[in-house]
KEMILUM-335820 format. One line per 3 residues: number of its first residue (from 1); for each residue x, y, z of C-alpha. Coordinates in steps of 0.02 Angstrom, whole numbers, plus 50000, padded with zeros to 5 digits. Last residue first. Layout:
NUM> X:Y:Z | ...
***
This chain:
492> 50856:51739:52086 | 50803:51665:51944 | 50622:51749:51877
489> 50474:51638:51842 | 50401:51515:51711 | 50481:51340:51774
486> 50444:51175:51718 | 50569:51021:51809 | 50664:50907:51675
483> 50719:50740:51753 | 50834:50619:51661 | 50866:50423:51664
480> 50958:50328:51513 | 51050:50205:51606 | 51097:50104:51433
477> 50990:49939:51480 | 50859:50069:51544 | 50839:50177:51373
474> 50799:50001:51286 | 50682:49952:51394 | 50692:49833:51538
471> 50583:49670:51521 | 50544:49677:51721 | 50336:49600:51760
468> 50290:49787:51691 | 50384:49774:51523 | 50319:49605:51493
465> 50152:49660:51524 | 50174:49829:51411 | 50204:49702:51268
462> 50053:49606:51293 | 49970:49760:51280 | 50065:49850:51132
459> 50018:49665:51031 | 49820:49689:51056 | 49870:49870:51013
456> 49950:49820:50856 | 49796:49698:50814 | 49664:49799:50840
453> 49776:49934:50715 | 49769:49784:50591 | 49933:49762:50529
450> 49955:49832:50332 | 50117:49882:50288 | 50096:50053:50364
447> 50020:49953:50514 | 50214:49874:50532 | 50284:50047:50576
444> 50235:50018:50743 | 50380:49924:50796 | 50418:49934:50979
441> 50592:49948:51094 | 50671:50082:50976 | 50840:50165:51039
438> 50965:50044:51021 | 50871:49972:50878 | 50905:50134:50753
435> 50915:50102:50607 | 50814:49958:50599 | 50647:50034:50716
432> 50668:50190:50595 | 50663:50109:50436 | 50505:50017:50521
429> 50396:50168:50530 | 50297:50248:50678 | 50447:50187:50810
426> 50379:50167:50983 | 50503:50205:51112 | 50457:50140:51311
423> 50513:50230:51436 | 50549:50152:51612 | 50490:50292:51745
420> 50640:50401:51795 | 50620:50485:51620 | 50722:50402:51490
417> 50814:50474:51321 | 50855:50398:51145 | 50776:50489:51028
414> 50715:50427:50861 | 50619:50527:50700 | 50453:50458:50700
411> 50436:50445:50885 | 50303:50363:51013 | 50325:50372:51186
408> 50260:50251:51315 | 50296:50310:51466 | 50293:50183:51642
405> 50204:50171:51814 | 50148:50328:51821 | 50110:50414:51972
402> 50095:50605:51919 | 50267:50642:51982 | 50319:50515:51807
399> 50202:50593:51693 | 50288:50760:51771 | 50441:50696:51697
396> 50397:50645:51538 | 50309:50815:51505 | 50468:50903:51554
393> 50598:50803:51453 | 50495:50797:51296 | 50443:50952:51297
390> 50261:50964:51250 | 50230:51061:51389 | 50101:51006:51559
387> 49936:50989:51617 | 49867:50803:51636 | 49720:50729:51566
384> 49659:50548:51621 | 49586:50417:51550 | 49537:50285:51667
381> 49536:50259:51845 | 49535:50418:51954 | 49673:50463:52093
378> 49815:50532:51973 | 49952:50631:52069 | 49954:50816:51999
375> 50112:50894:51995 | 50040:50991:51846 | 49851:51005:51862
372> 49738:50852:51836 | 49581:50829:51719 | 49496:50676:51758
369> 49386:50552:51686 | 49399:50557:51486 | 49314:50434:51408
366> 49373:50316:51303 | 49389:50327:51116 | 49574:50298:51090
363> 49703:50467:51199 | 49846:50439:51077 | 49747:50462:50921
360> 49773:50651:51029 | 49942:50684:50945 | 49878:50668:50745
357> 49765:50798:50794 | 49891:50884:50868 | 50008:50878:50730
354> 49891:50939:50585 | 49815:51057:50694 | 49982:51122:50726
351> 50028:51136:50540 | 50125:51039:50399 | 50175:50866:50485
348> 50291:50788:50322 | 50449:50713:50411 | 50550:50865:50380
345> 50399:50975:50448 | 50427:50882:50627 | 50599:50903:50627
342> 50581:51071:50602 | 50474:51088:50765 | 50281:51102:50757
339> 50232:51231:50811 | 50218:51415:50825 | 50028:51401:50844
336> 49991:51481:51014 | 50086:51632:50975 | 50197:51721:51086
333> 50186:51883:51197 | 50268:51789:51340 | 50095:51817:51426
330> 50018:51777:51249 | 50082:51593:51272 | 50039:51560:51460
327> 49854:51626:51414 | 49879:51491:51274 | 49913:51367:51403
324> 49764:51435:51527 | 49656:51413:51385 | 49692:51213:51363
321> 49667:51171:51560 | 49519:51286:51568 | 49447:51193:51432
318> 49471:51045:51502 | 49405:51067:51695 | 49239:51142:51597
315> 49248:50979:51514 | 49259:50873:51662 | 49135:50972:51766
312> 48988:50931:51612 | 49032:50777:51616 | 49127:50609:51544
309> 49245:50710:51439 | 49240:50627:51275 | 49183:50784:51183
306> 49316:50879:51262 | 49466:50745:51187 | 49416:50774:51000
303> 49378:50959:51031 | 49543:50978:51078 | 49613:50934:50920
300> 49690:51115:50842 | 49779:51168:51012 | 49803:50981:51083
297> 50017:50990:51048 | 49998:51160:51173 | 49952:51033:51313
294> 50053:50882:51286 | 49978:50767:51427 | 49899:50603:51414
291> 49873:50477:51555 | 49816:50315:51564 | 49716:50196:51714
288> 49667:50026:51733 | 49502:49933:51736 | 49545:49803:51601
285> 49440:49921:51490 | 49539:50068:51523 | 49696:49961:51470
282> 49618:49879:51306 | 49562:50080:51274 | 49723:50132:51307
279> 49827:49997:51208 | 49712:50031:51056 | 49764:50245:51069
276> 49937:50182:51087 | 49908:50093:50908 | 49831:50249:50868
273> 49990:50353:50907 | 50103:50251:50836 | 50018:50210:50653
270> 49926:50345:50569 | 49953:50497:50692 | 50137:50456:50699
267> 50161:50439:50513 | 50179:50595:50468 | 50316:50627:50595
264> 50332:50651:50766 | 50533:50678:50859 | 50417:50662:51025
261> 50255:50572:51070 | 50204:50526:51257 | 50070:50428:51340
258> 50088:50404:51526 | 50032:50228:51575 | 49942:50179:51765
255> 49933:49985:51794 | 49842:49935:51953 | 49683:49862:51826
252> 49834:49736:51760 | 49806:49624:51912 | 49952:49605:52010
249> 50052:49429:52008 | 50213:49441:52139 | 50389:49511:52106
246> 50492:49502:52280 | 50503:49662:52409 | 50626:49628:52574
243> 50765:49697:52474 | 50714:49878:52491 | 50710:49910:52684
240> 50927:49819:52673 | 50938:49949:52532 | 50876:50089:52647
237> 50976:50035:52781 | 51147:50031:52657 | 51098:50195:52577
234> 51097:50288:52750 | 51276:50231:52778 | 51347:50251:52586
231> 51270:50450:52641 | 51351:50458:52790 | 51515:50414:52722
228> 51491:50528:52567 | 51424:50663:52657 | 51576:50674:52787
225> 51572:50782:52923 | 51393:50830:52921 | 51273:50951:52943
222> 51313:51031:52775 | 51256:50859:52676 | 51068:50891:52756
219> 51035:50685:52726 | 50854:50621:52736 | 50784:50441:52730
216> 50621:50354:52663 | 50583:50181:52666 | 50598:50148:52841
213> 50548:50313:52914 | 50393:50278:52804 | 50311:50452:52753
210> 50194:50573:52803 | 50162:50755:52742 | 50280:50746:52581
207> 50266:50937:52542 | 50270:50969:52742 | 50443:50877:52734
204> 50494:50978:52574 | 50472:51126:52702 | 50559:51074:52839
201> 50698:51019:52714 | 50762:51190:52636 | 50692:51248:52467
198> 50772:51416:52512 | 50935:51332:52492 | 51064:51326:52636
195> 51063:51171:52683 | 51128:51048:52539 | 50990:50937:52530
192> 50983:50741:52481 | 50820:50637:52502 | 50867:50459:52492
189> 50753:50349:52432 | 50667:50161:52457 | 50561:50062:52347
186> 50565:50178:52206 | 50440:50097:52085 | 50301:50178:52190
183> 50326:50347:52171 | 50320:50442:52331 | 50474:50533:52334
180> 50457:50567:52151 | 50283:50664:52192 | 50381:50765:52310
177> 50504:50814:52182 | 50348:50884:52071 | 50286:50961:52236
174> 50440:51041:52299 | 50499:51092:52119 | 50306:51193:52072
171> 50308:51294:52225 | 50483:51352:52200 | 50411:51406:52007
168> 50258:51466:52085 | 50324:51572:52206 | 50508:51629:52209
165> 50653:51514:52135 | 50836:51546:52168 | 50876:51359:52262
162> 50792:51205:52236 | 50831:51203:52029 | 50956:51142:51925
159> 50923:50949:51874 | 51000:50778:51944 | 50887:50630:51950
156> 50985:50508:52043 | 50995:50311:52040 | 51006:50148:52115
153> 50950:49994:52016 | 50848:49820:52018 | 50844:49787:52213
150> 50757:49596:52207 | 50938:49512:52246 | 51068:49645:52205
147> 51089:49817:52159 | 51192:49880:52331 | 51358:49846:52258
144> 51309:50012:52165 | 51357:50120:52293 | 51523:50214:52232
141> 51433:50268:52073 | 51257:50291:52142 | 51351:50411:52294
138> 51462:50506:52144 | 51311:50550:52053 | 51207:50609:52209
135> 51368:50715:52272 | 51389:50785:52094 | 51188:50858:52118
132> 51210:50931:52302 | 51186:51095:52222 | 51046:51062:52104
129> 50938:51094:52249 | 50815:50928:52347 | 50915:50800:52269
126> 50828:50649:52257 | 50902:50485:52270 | 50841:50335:52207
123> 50834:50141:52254 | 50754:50040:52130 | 50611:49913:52137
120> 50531:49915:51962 | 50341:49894:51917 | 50236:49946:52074
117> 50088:49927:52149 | 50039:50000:52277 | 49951:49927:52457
114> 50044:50037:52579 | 50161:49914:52603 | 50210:49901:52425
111> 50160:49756:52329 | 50312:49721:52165 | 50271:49664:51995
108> 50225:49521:51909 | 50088:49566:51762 | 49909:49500:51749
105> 49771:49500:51606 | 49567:49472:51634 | 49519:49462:51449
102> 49482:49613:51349 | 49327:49677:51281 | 49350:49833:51149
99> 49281:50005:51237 | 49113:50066:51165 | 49113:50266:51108
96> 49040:50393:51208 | 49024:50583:51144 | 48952:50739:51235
93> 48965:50866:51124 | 49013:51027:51252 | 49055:51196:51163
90> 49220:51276:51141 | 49246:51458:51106 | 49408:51499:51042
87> 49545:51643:51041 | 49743:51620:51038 | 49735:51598:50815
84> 49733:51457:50731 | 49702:51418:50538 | 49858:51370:50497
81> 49957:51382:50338 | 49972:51294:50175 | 50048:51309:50025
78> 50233:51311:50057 | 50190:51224:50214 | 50162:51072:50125
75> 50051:50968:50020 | 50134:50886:49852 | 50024:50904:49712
72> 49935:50764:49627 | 49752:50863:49612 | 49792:51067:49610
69> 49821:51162:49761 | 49759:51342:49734 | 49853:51456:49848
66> 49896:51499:50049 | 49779:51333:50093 | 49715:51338:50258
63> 49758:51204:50384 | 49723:51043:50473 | 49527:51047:50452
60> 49468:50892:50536 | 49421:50706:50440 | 49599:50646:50509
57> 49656:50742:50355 | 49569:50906:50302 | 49638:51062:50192
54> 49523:51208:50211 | 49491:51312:50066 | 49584:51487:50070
51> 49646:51480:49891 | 49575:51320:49816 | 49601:51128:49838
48> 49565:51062:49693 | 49572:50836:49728 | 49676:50692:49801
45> 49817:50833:49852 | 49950:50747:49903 | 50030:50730:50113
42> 50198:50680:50164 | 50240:50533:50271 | 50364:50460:50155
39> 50402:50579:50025 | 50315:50635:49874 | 50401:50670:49701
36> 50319:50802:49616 | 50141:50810:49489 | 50084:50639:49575
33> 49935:50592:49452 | 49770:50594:49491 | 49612:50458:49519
30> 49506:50508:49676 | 49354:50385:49708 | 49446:50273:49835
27> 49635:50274:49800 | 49704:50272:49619 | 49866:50369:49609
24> 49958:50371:49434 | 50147:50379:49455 | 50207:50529:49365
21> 50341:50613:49498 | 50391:50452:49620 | 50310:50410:49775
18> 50410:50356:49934 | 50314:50262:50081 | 50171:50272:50174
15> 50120:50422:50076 | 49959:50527:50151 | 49814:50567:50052
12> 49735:50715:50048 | 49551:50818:50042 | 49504:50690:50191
9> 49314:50675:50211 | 49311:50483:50191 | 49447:50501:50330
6> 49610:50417:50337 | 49660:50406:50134 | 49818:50294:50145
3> 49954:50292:50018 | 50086:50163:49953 | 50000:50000:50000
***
């Protein structure tokens, strides 16, 4: 198959793999003749498209075109632009769609004592200020004797912040390190502070609110002679806390799964991101729990994910979420539609619409059940919208505050980073999943050659399962484990 036609309503086709100037196109009722060579991912013009006309794929206007596109042209930004702008008023559709039935399916992971469940058990350590950041690193180097029986790692998440940040940016670090605190994967973690930073650790204890003493320790490295020593010591009792967890069978209804795409391409909203979307709904119907972020990457398919919102309350929860972005975006006297990147364009996404509706297949059919703010822990089974960047780094990261268990992250164009939660890469074409198998855990690419989207999601599943009972990804083998904190304020 060497184009797909998504939407009976679809003005263009999209190439799943190279087309040549003059090869004769015959898809549906459109007959034309390629006037250019098309790439891979790239959109062509299946009929006139005049000056101004909308251009639609996904059956949703993706763009306006700048001139009169003529049947067999290639369809790019040289002749189209968006049709965004900051303003819009949003009205509530209620939609419900059925949710596939899925046998009862099961995972090994780990029971915490407070009745989690979790996929990994590591040991981390959080810096509370970038400050004490080389001391983290150089306590996982020295320490690492410690990974052994059930422990599966020790690590640190260094990043910049703690120190220098006024209201909602210092607000924003003590909750989203908080959240890490608490995750469930880490079975035990040291909380490192420096002493003198204005996030000091009275106040990151009132973040946490209780804790196990066991699980949980705290190290002010100034109050000390010698961090390193006390640090190895502290490490030790929190290992010995650790290693009394062993893999047991957990229903899959525990599972929580951030969705994620990053490097897109044309491709990602016809394979990747609707295979995801399949995983979701197989999820949501096993009784677990998803989670899609991405804010400004929604501006153009919004309405998709609103008219799934299960209420009223829900919706009003989403629209708020969206126009508080582009309020963020005029603040900094930007637009809302400077997207997407040029990597993005290279591999044939022409507009934000175009992207984000490709970037919400992510989300399936189900229902949307929550709405949660940025540092946000997820308390509601099912779909689940979270407020955050598109950044990869950030948007992973809060994904991974926000409780869950493990990214998946779909790419048409590779990267090979991890948030502290095991990330998963799903390539959108097989080139892609060859070149680069270092980087790619999942194949997508195969529904350009014609698997069944059921049937790639059915596969995602079974794949997540394996990932969740201790199949490390790809970005794990290599240690591939970063944190990226959002900040809008003023450094001191």
């Amino acid at each position: 198959m060497q184009l797909i036609h998504i939407h009976p309503r679809d003005n263009v086709a999209v190439a799943l793999q190279d087309i040549a100037e003059g090869t004769t196109i015959s898809l549906d009722s459109f007959t034309c003749t390629a006037k250019e060579n098309i790439a891979r991912g790239h959109k062509i013009a299946l009929q006139e498209i005049s000056e101004g006309a909308p251009v639609i794929k996904y059956g949703n206007v993706i763009g306006l075109a700048k001139q009169e596109i003529r049947p067999g042209e290639w369809v790019h930004v040289h002749n189209v632009r968006t049709g965004l702008s900051e303003g819009a008023e949003y009205t509530y559709d209620h939609q419900v769609f059925e949710l596939p039935v899925v046998a009862d399916k099961t995972f090994q992971g780990f029971r915490r004592k407070d009745g989690r469940a979790a996929i990994r058990n590591e040991i981390w350590i959080v810096p509370t200020v970038g400050c004490v950041n080389s001391i983290a690193q150089r306590l996982v180097h020295l320490n690492q004797n410690l990974v052994q029986g059930s422990i599966e790692g020790l690590y640190t998440f260094p990043h910049p912040f703690g120190c220098s940040q006024m209201g909602d940016d210092h607000a924003q670090t003590r909750k989203l390190l908080a959240d890490l605190v608490r995750h469930p994967n880490a079975g035990a973690v040291l909380v490192l502070s420096l002493g003198c930073e204005n996030l000091t650790q009275e106040q990151f204890k009132a973040e946490l609110g209780t804790w196990d003493e066991e699980r949980v320790k705290f190290l002010v490295c100034q109050q000390v002679e010698d961090e390193i020593e006390e640090g190895s010591r502290l490490l030790a009792e929190l290992a010995a806390y650790a290693s009394q967890f062993r893999r047991e069978t957990i229903p899959a209804s525990e599972l929580v799964v951030g969705m994620k795409c990053g490097g897109s391409d044309g491709l990602s909203g016809i394979t990747a991101n609707p295979t995801v979307g399949r995983f979701s709904d197989r999820l949501i119907a096993l009784g677990g729990s998803t989670v899609l972020t991405e804010v400004p990457e929604m501006f153009g398919g919004e309405t998709l994910l609103f008219n799934r919102c299960q209420d009223e309350e829900t919706f009003r929860k989403a629209v708020k979420m969206v126009n508080d972005f582009k309020d963020y975006f005029t603040a900094h006297g930007q637009v809302v539609y400077e997207n997407p990147s040029p990597g993005n364009k290279a591999g044939g996404i022409t507009t934000l619409e175009d992207k984000s509706c490709g970037c919400v297949q992510k989300g399936g059919s189900a229902q949307v059940v929550d709405v949660l703010s940025y540092g946000d822990i997820v308390k509601t089974k099912g779909l689940n919208l979270l407020s955050g960047p598109g950044n990869d780094l950030v948007s992973s990261t809060v994904m991974t505050a926000a409780g869950c268990h493990m990214i998946l992250f779909t790419t048409g164009r590779g990267t090979p980073f991890g948030a502290p939660a095991p990330t998963v890469k799903i390539s959108t074409n097989t080139p892609l999943y060859e070149k680069k198998s270092a980087w790619i855990d999942f194949n997508a690419g195969t529904v350009a050659e014609g698997e069944p989207l059921d049937a790639a999601g059915d596969r995602l599943l079974d794949f997540v399962l394996e990932i969740a009972s201790g199949k490390k990804t790809k970005a794990e083998e290599r240690g591939y484990r970063e944190i990226s904190i959002f900040k809008d304020g003023v450094v001191l």
